[in-house]
KEMARDREN-779447 format. One record per residue (C-alpha): residue in one letter; z, x, y. Coordinates in steps of 0.5 Angstrom, whole numbers, plus 500, padded with zeros to 3 digits. Example, Ala and Ser with C-alpha at 12.3 -4.5 7.8 and 13.67 -1.06 7.14 Angstrom:
BEGIN
a516525491/s514527498/
***
This chain:
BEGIN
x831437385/x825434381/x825433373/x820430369/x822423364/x818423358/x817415355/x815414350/x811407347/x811409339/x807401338/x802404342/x802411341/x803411348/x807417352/x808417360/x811422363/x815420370/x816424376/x822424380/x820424388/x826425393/x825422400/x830420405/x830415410/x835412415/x839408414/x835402416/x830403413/x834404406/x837397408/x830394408/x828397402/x835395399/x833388401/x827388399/x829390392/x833386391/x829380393/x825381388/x830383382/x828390382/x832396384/x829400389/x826405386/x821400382/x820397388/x818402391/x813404385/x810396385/x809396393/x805403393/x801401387/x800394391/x797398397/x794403394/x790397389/x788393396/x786400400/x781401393/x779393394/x778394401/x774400400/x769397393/x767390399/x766395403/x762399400/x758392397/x757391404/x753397405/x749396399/x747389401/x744391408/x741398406/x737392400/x736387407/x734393411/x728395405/x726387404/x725387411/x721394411/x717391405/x715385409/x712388416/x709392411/x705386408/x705382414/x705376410/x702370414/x705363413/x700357412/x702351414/
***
């Protein structure tokens, strides 16, 4: 059931291999997909491949803000530590 494609870019000296993955849905399901597919004039399987890498890379975007925002309210924490600490006092 499953099988390996060797491609091979011999510009770039490139070698990918492809791995074949088998799954089964209900026929609406594969109606969407088809749809989907077809919208965008790719076959279903490439679909697929763009729609899952489009996901994966937003999930990872999502995770990178996320954690920039943690690192910006540790730093405004510690500023804020430093400050009580110093107790500096405004003069007007």
């Amino acid at each position: 059931m499953f099988g390996y494609i060797l491609h091979i870019n011999t510009g770039s000296r490139e070698v990918s291999i492809s791995k074949d993955i088998h799954i089964r849905v209900n026929d609406s399901v594969y109606k969407k997909l088809k749809m989907a597919a077809e919208g965008q004039h790719r076959s279903i399987s490439t679909f697929m491949e763009y729609t899952a890498l489009s996901h994966l890379d937003d999930d990872a975007q999502k995770q990178d803000d996320i954690t920039s925002l943690e690192q910006l309210a540790r730093s405004l924490k510690d500023e804020i530590k430093g400050k009580r600490k110093n107790s500096y006092k405004v003069v007007a």
